[in-house]
C-alpha positions as CSV (number, residue, x, y, z in Angstrom):
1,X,-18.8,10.1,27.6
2,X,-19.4,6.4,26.7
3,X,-16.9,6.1,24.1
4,X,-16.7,2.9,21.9
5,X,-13.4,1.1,23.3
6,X,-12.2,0.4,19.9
7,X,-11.7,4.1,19.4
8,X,-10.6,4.3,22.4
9,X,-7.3,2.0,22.0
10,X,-6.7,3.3,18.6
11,X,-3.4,3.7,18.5
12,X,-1.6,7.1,17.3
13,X,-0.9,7.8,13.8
14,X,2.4,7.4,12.4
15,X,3.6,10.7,12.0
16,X,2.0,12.2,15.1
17,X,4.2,10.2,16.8
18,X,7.5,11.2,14.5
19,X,5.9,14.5,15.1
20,X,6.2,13.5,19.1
21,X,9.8,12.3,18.9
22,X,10.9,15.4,17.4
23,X,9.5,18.1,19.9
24,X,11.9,20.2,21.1
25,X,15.0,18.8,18.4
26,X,16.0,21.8,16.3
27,X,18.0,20.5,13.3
28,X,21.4,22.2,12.5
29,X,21.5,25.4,11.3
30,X,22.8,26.4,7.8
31,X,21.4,22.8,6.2
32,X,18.3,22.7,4.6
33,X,16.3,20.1,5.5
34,X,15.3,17.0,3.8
35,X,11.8,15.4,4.2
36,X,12.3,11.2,3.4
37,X,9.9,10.6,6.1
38,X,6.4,10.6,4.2
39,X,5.8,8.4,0.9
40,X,4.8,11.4,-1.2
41,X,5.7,11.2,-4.6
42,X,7.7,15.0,-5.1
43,X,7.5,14.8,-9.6
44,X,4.6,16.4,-11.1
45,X,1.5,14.0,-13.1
46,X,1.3,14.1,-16.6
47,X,0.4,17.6,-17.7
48,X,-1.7,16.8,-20.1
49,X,-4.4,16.0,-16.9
50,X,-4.1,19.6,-16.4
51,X,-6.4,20.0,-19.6
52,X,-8.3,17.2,-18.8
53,X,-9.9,18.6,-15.6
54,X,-9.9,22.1,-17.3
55,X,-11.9,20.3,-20.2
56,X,-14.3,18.9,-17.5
57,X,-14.9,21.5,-15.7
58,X,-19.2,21.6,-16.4
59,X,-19.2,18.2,-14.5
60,X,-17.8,19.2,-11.1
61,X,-21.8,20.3,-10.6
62,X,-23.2,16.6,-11.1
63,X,-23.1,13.6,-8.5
64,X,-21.1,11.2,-9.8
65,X,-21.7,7.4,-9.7
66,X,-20.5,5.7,-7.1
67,X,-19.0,3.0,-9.0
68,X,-16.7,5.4,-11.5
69,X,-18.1,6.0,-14.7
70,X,-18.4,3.0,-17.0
71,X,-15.2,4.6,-19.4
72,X,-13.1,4.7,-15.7
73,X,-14.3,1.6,-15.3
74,X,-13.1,0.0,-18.8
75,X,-9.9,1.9,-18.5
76,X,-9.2,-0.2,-15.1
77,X,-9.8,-3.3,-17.0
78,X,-8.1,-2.5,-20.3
79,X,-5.0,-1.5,-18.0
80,X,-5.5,-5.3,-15.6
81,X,-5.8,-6.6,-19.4
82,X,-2.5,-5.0,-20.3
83,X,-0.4,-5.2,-16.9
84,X,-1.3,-8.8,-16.4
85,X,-1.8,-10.8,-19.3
86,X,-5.3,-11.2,-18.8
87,X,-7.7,-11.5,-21.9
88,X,-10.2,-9.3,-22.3
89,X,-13.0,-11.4,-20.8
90,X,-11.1,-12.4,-18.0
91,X,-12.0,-8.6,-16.4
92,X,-16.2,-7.6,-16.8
93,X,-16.0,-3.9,-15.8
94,X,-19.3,-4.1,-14.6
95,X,-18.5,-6.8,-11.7
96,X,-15.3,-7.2,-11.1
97,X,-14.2,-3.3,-11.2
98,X,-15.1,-0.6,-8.2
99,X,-13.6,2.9,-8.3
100,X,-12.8,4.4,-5.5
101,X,-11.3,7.7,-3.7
102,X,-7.9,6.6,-2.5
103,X,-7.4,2.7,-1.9
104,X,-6.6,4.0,2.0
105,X,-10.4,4.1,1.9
106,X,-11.4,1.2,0.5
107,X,-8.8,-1.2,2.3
108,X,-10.9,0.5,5.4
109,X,-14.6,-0.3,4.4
110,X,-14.0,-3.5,3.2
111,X,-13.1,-5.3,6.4
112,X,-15.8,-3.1,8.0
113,X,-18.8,-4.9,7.0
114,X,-17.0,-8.2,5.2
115,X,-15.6,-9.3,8.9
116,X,-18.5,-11.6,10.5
117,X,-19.1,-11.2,14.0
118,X,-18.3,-14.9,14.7
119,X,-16.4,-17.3,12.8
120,X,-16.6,-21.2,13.6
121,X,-18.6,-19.9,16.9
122,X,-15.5,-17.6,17.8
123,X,-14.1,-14.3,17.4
124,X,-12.7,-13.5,13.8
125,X,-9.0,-13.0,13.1
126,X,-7.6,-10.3,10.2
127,X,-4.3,-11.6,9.9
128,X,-1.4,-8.6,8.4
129,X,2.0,-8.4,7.9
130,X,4.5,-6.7,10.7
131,X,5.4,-4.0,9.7
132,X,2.6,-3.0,7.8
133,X,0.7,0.2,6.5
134,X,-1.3,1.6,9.5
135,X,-4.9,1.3,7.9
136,X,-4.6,-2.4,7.6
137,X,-5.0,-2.2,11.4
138,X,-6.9,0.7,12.3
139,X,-9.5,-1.4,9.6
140,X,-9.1,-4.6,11.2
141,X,-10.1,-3.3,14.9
142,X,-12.9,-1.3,13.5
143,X,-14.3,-4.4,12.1
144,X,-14.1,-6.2,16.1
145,X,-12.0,-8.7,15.0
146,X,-9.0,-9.8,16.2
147,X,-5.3,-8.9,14.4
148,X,-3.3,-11.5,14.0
149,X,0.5,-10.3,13.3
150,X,2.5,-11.8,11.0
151,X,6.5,-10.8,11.4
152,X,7.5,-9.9,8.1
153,X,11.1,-10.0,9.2
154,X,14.6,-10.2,6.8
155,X,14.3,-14.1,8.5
156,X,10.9,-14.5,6.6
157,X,12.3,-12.5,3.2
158,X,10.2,-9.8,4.4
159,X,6.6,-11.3,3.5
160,X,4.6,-13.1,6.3
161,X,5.1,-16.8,6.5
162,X,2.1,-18.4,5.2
163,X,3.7,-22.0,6.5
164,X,3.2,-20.3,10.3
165,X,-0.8,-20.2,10.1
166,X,-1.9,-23.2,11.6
167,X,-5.2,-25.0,11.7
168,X,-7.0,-23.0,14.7
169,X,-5.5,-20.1,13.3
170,X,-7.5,-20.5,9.8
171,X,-10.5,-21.7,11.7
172,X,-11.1,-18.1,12.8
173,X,-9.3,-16.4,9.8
174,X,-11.8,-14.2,8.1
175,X,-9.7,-11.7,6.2
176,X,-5.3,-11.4,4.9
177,X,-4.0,-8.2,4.0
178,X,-0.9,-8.9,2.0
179,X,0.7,-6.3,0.1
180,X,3.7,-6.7,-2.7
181,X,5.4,-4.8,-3.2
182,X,5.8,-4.0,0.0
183,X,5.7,-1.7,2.0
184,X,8.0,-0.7,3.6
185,X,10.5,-3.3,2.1
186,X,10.3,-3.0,-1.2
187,X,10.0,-6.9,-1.3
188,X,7.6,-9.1,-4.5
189,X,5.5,-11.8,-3.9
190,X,6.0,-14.2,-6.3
191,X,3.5,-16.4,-8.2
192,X,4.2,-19.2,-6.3
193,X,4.0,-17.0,-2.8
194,X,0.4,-15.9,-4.4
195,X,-0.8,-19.5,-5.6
196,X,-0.4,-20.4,-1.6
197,X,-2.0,-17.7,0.1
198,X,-5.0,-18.0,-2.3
199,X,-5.2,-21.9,-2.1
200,X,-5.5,-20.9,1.9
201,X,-8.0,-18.4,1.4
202,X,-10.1,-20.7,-0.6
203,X,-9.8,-24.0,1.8
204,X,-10.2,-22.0,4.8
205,X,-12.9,-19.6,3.3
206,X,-11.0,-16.2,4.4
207,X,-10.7,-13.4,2.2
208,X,-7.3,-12.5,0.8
209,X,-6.7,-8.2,0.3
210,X,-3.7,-8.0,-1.5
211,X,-2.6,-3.8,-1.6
212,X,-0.8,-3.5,-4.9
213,X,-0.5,-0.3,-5.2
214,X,3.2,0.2,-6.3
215,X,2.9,-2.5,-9.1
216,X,4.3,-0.4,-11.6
217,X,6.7,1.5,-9.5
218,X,9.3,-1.6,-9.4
219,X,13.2,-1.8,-10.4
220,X,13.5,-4.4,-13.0
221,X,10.8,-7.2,-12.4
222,X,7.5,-6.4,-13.4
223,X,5.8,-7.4,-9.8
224,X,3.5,-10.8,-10.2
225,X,-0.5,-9.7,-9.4
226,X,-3.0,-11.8,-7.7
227,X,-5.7,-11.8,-10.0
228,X,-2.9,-13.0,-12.9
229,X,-2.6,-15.8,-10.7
230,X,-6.4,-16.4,-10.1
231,X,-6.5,-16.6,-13.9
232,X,-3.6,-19.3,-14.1
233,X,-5.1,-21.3,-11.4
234,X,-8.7,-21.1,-11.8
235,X,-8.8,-20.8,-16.5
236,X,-11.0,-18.5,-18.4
237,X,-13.9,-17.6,-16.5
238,X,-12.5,-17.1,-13.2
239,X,-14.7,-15.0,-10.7
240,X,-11.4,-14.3,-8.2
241,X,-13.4,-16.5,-5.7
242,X,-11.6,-15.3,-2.5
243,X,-9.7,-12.4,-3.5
244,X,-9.8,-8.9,-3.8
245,X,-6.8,-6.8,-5.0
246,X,-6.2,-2.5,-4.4
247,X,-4.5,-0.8,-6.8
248,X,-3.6,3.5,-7.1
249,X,-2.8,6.4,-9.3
250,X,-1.0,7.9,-6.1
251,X,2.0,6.1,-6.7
252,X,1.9,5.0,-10.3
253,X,1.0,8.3,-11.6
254,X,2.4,10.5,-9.1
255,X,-1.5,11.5,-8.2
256,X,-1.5,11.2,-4.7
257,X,-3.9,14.3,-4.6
258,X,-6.4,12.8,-7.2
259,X,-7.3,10.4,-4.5
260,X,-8.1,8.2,-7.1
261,X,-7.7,4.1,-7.0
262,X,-9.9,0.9,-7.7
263,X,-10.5,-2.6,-5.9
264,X,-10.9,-5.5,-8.0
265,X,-11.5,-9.2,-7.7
266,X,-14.6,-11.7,-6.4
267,X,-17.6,-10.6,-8.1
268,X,-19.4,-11.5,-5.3
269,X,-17.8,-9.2,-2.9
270,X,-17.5,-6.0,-5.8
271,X,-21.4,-7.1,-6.0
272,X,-22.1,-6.3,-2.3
273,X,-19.5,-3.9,-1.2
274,X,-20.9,-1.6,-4.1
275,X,-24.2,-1.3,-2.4
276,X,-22.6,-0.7,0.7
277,X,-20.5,1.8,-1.4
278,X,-23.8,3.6,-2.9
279,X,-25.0,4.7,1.4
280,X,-21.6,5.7,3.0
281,X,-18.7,6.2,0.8
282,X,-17.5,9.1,-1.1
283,X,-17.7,9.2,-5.2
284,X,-15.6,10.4,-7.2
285,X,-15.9,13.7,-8.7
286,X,-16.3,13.5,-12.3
287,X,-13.4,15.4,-13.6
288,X,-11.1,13.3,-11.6
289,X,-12.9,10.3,-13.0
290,X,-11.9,11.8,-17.1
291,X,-8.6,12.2,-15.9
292,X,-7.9,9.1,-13.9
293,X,-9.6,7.2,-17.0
294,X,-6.8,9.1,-18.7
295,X,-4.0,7.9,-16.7
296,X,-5.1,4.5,-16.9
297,X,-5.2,4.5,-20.5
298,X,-1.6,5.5,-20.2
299,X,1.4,3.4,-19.7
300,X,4.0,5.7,-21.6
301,X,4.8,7.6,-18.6
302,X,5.1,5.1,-16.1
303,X,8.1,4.4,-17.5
304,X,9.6,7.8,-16.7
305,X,8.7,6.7,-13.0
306,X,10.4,4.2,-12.6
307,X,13.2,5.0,-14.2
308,X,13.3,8.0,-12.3
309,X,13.2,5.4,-8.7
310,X,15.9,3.7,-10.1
311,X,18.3,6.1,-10.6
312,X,17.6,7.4,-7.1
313,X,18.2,3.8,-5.7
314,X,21.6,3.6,-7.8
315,X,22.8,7.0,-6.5
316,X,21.8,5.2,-2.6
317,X,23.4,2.0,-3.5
318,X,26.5,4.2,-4.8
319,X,26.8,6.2,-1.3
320,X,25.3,3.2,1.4
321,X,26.7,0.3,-0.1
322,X,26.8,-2.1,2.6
323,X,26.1,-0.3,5.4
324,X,23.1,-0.5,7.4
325,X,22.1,-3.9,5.8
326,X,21.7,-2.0,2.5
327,X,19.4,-3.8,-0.1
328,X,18.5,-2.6,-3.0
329,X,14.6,-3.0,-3.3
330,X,12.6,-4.6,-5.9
331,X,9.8,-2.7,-5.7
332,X,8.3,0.5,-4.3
333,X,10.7,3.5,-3.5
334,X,11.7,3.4,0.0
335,X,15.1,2.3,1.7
336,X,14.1,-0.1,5.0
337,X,17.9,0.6,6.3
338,X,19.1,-1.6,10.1
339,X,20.4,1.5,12.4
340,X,20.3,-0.5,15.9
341,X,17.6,2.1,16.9
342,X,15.4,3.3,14.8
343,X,13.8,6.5,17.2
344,X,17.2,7.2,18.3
345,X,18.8,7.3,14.9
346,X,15.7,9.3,14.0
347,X,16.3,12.2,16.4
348,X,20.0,12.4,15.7
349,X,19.1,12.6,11.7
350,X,16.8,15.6,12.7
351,X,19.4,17.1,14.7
352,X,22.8,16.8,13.3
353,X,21.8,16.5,9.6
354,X,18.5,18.1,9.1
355,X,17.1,15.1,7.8
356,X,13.4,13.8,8.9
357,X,12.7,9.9,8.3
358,X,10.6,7.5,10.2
359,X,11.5,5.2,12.5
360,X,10.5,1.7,11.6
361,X,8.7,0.5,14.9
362,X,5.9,3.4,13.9
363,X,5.3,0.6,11.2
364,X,4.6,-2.1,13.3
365,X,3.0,-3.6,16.2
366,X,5.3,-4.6,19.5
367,X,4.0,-7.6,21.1
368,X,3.4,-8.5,24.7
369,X,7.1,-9.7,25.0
370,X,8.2,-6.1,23.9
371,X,9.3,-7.2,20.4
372,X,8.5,-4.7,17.8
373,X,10.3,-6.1,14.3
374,X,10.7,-2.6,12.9
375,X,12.3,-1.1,15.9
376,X,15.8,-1.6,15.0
377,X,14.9,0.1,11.6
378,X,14.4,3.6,9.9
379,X,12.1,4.2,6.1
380,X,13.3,6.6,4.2
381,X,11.3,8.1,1.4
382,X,13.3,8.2,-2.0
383,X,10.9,10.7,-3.6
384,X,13.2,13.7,-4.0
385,X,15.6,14.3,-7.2
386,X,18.6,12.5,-7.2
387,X,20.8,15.3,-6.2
388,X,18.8,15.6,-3.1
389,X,18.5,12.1,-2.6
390,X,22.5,11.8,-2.8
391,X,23.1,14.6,-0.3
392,X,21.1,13.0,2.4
393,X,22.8,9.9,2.1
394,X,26.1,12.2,2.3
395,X,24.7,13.3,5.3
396,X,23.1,10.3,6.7
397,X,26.3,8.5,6.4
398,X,28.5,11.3,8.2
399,X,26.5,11.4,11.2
400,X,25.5,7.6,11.9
């Protein structure tokens, strides 16, 4: 067969290759294991959205739009309004607002028809961070441009260096996938961080993605968002010239099976990428639509999130302390911990301690020097109850 090269070279998912690494390794008996490896949150939504789909049941049998119902719609903004200080003609549902089925989709179209073929008479650039969240990638080859890695190392404060994109660099920059907090380290990009990156994006006409989907799953700051700092930049009126930002009920909401999110930003862009929408992508089904508009209404039990993150982080923080360059993050809910080797440390959780993580080069790219930032590193998931969460770092600490 002649099979498109970029398929060809795709490189293997994540957890196929944990799933790889631990053929053959049979953890101990008489433990039962503990799964930190995959970002799923383990607590229950709101049950109220239980009544809420029941309630909506007559809808499942219509198409639904492919921009979210206009309710979903003014949900999203009313909740931008709320989160970010924004007044409430800063956010037009109608052009700044997509809905979409899971932001792992729509961070994958975008770059897919936004990416020219040629910028400044060369081949495009879509610059991410290393490590980074495997569909910034996979999107950024299936667009034919060319990735551009950005080490987001503990030298950098784990967030590319914007300082380290020079001048021939821009000139071919078409697209930056930033994401804060981040994932996997947990670290915020502040508003001045922000103000940068979007000052480049605008002088160098690129277009900057920022994934902000744990924005309300943080520890005690209340992470800064990009279109709060279009509006303190640009006045009322803005249009988010530039910039385009993600956002999720899988991890705000515990909804990770709602596949429900939303993109927001550049009118121009929501403008196009909605007609591009309306041929290819899915829509979402309307009772998910009445309960996401639900949960977007609703900040009341966010709060139970994060306090629920933060009490497993202080149980880690209580058992780790220093070790393994410990850090407590400021956003998100994983632990980024420095083993030495991350695939070896890996395969001796699974074995001696019945503990399944992932090992940190699976979130990044090795260069052609062999250097692969996340290699020395394992993520755990902190998604469990804290009981559970406390006995795997019992156990993690007594075997490495």
């Amino acid at each position: 067969m002649n099979i498109n090269p970029r398929l060809s070279t795709l490189p293997d998912y994540p957890f196929d290759k944990l799933r790889t690494l631990l053929t053959g390794i049979e953890p101990c008996e008489g433990v039962s294991p503990i799964i930190l490896s995959v970002g799923e949150p383990q607590r229950p939504v709101p049950g109220w959205v239980r009544d809420i789909i029941s309630d909506n049941f007559h809808t499942w049998n219509k198409y639904p739009s492919y921009k979210g119902s206009p309710q979903l719609r003014q949900a999203i903004a009313g909740w931008l309004q709320r989160r970010y200080g924004l007044n409430v003609h800063d956010v037009d549902p109608q052009r700044h607002v997509l809905a979409c089925c899971g932001t792992r989709e729509a961070l994958y179209l975008l770059p897919t028809w936004l990416v020219p073929e040629h910028k400044n008479a060369q081949r495009p650039l879509v610059a991410l961070p290393n490590p980074f969240y495997h569909v910034y990638g996979t999107a950024a080859q299936a667009s034919g441009a060319q990735c551009h890695y950005m080490p987001a190392t503990a030298e950098t404060g784990f967030l590319p260096d914007l300082a380290t994109l020079d001048l021939e660099t821009l000139s071919r920059l078409s697209l930056l996938f930033l994401c804060t907090p981040s994932n996997p380290q947990g670290t915020l990009a502040d508003t001045a961080y922000l103000k940068k990156a979007i000052s480049l994006a605008r002088d160098h006409d690129f277009i900057l993605c920022v994934d902000e989907c744990y924005a309300d799953v943080y520890d005690k700051i209340a992470p800064a968002g990009a279109l709060q700092v279009c509006r303190e930049m640009d006045g009322s009126g803005t249009d988010y010239k530039n910039v385009i930002v993600f956002h999720s009920l899988s991890k705000r909401s515990n909804g990770a099976g709602l596949r429900s999110g939303f993109f927001a930003g550049d009118a121009e862009i929501i403008k196009h990428h909605g007609r591009f929408r309306s041929y290819i992508a899915a829509s979402m089904p309307l009772p998910i639509d009445a309960a996401s508009t639900a949960l977007w209404n609703d900040d009341a039990h966010t709060n139970d999130i994060r306090a629920f993150y933060s009490r497993n982080f202080q149980v880690a923080e209580n058992i780790l302390g220093k070790r393994f360059g410990f850090f407590r993050p400021a956003g998100g809910f994983f632990l980024w911990l420095h083993v030495g080797d991350g695939e070896k440390a890996c395969q001796t959780l699974w074995r001696e301690a019945a503990i399944k993580v992932l090992p940190g080069a699976y979130m990044a790219h090795t260069d052609r020097g062999g250097f692969n930032p996340g290699a020395p590193y394992i993520r755990l998931a902190l998604v469990d109850d804290e009981n559970i969460i406390g006995e795997a770092c019992e156990r993690l600490v007594k075997v490495l």
